[in-house]
C-alpha positions as CSV (number, residue, x, y, z in Angstrom):
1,X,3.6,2.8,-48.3
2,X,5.8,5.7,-46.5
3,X,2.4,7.7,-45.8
4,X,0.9,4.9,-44.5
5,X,3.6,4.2,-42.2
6,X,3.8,8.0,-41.2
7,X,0.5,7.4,-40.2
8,X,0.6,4.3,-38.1
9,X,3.8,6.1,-36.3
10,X,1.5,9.2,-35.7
11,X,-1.4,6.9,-34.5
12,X,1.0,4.9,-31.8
13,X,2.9,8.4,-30.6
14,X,-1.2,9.5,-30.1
15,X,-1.7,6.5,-28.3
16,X,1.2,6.1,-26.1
17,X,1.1,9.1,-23.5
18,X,-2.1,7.9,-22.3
19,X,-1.5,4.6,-21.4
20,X,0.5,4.9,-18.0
21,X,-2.7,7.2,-17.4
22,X,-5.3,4.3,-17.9
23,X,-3.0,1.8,-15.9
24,X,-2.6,4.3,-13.1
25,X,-6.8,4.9,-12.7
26,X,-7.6,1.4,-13.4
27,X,-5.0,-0.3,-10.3
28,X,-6.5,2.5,-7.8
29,X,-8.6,1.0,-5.0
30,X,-12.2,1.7,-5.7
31,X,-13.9,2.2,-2.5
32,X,-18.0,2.4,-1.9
33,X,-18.6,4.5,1.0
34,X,-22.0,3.8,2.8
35,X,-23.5,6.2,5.3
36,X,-25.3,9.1,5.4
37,X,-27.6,7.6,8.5
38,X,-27.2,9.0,11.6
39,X,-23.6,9.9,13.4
40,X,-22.0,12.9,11.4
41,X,-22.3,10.7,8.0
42,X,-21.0,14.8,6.4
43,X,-18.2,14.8,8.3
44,X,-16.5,11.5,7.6
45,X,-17.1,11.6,4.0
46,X,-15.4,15.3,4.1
47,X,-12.6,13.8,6.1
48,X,-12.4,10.3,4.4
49,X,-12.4,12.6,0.9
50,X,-9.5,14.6,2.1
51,X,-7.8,11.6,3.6
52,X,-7.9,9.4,0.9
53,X,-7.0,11.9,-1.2
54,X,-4.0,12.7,0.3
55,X,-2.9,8.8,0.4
56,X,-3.3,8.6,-3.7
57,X,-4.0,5.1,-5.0
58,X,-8.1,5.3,-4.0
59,X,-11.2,5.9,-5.8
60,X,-13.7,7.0,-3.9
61,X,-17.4,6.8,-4.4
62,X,-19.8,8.7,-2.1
63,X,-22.8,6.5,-2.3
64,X,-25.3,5.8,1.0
65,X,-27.9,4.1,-2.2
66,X,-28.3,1.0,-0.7
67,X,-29.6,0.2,-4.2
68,X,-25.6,0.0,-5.0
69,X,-25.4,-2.7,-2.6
70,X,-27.0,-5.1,-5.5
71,X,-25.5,-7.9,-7.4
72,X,-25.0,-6.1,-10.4
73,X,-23.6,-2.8,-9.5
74,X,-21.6,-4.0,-6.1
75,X,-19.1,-6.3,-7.6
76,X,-17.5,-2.7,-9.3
77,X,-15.9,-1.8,-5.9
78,X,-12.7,-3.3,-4.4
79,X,-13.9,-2.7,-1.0
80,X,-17.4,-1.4,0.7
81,X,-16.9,1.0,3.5
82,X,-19.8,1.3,6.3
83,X,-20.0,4.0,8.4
84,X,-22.4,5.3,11.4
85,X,-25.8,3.3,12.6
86,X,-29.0,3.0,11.7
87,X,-30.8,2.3,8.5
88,X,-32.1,-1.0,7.3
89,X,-32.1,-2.6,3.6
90,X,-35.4,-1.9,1.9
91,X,-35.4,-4.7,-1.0
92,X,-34.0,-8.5,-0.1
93,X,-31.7,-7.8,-3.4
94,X,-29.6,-5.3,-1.4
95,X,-29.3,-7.9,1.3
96,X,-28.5,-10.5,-1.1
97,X,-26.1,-8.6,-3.1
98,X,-24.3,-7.5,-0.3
99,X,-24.0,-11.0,1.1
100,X,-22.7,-12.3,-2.1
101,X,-20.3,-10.0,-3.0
102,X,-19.0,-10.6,0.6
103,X,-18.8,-14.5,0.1
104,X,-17.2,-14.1,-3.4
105,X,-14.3,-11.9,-2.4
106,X,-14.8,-8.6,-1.6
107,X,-13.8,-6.8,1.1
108,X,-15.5,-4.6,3.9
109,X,-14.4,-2.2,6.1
110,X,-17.0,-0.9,8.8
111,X,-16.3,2.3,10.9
112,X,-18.1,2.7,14.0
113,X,-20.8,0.5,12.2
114,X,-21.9,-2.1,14.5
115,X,-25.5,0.2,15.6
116,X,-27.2,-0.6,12.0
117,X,-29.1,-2.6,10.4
118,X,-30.1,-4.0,13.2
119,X,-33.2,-5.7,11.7
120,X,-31.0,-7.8,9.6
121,X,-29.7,-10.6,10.4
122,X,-27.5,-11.1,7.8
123,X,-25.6,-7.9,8.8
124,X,-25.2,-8.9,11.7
125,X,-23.8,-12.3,11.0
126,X,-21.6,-10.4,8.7
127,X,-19.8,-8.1,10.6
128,X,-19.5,-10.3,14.0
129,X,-21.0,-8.0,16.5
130,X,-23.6,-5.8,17.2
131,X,-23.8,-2.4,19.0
132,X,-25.8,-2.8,22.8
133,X,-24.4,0.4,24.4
134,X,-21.3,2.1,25.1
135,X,-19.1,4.5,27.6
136,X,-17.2,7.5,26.1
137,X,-13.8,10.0,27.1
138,X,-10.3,9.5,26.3
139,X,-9.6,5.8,27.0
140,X,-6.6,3.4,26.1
141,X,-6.9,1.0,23.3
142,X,-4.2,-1.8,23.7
143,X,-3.3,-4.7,20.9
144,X,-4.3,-8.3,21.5
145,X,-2.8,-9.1,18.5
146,X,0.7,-7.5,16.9
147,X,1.3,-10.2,14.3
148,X,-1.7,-9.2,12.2
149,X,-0.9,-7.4,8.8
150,X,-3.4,-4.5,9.9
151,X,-1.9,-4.2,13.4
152,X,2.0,-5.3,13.1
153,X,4.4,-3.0,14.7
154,X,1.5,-0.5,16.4
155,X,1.8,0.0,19.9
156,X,-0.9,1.3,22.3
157,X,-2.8,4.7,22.5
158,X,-5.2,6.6,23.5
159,X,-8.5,8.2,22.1
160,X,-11.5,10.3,22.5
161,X,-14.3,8.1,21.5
162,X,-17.1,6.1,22.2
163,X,-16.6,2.5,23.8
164,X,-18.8,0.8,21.8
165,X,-20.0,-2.6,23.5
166,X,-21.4,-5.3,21.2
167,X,-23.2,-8.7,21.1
168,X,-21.8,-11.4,19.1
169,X,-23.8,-13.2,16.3
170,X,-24.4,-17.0,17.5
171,X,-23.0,-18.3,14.1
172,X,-19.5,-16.3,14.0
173,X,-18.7,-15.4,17.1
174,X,-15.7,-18.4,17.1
175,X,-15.0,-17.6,13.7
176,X,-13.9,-13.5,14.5
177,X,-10.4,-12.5,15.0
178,X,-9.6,-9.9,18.0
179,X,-7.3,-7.8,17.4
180,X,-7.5,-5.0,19.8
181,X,-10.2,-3.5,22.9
182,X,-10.2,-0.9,25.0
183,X,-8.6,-1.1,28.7
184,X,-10.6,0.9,31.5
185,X,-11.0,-0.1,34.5
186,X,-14.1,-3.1,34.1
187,X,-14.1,-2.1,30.2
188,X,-11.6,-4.4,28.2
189,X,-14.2,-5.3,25.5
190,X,-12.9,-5.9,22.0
191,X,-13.4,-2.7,19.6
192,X,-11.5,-4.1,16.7
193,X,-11.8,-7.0,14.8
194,X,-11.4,-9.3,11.4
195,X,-13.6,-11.4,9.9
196,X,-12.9,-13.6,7.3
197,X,-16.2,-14.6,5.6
198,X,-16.6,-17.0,2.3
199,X,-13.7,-15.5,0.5
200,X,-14.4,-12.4,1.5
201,X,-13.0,-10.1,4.2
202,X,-14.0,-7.6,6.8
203,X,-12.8,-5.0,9.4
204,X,-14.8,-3.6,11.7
205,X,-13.7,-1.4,14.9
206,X,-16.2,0.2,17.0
207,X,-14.2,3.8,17.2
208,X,-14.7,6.7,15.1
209,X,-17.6,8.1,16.4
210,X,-16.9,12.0,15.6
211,X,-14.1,14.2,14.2
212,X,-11.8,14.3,17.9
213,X,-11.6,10.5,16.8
214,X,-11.1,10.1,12.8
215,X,-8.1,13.2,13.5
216,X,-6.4,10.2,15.4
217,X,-3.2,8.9,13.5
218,X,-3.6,5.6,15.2
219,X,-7.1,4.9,13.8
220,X,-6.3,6.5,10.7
221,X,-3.2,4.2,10.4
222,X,-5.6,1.4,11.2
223,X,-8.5,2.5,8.7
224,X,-5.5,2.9,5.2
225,X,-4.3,-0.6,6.4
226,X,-7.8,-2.1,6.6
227,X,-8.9,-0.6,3.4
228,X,-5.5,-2.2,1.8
229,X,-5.8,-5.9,3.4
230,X,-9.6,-6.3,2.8
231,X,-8.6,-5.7,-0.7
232,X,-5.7,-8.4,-0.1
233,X,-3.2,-4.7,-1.3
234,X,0.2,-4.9,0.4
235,X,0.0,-2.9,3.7
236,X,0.8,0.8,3.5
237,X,0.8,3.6,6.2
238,X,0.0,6.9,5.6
239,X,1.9,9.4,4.7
């Protein structure tokens, strides 16, 4: 009997240093990064890598394969994060499965976003608005919301950017939730928004067009605590 308990002791004292391990990698965020259209799809995924990175607690996958978008492979990721225009589904399964995994839970984040896929409907209908022209320069961006989870306790501030202007979808533009625009002169359109859709959730602000705008603290404050509230995470800020 005594080896065979020597060898069950062995077997758990094997076992034991790798569990906090597994635990750790398995609670991390796992985050689907879609871009690599047009905008500087490179440079965001270099600075979301780094970013991310530094904040601990993410996964990130470096996709752009809309083929990932399918029921089947999508439901792996905690959150889906859009970036840059252009581009357009090329199978009604990537349409579908993105739909789906939207209605069923998941969360999206979309980053500057709002100029693709503009043949689909069901994109647009999705995120809320879509992209019809913009201004640019360093502009204010105030809060019309500070209770939010994602915007609670920000104040005001300025950015270099693009003012991205956007049409609302017919079917949900009652059903988005404002929560801060830009304030120039005759522009006060919104730029940031949520959308709550099936049991599913999405961010999307029109900022972050190039590298003077992702360096921003406030939209990178904005971008860790959509990531975490799309995946219904308690809010962090960065560090």
């Amino acid at each position: 009997m005594k080896p065979l308990l020597y060898c069950l002791a062995a077997g758990l004292l094997f076992l034991i240093p790798f569990s906090p391990l597994y635990a750790d990698d398995h609670e991390k965020l796992k985050v689907l990064y879609m871009g690599g259209r047009g905008h500087d799809s490179p440079g965001y995924e270099k600075f979301l890598t780094a970013f991310l990175a530094d904040q601990g607690g993410f996964d990130l996958v470096i996709s752009n394969k809309l083929d990932d978008l399918r029921t089947g492979t999508i439901e792996k990721y905690d959150v889906v994060l859009f970036f840059g225009s252009g581009g357009d589904f090329t199978d009604p399964a990537q349409e579908k499965g993105f739909e789906n995994y939207l209605k069923n839970g998941g969360g999206v984040v979309g980053i500057h976003a709002t100029d693709a896929f503009k043949k689909s409907d069901v994109y647009w209908k999705i995120f809320g608005g879509q992209f019809i022209g913009h201004g640019g320069g360093t502009f204010p961006i105030e809060f019309t919301d500070t209770t939010h989870p994602i915007t609670k306790g920000m104040k005001g501030f300025e950015i270099t950017d693009e003012s991205y202007r956007d049409k609302f979808h017919p079917a949900t533009i009652d059903k988005l939730h404002h929560l801060g625009r830009i304030n120039r002169g005759n522009e006060k359109h919104s730029m940031i928004w949520v959308h709550e859709y099936g049991k599913g959730r999405l961010f999307s602000t029109g900022l972050g067009h190039d590298e003077k705008a992702w360096s921003n603290p406030a939209l990178q404050k904005l971008t860790l605590r959509a990531l975490r509230w799309v995946a219904r995470k308690p809010i962090k800020d960065p560090k």
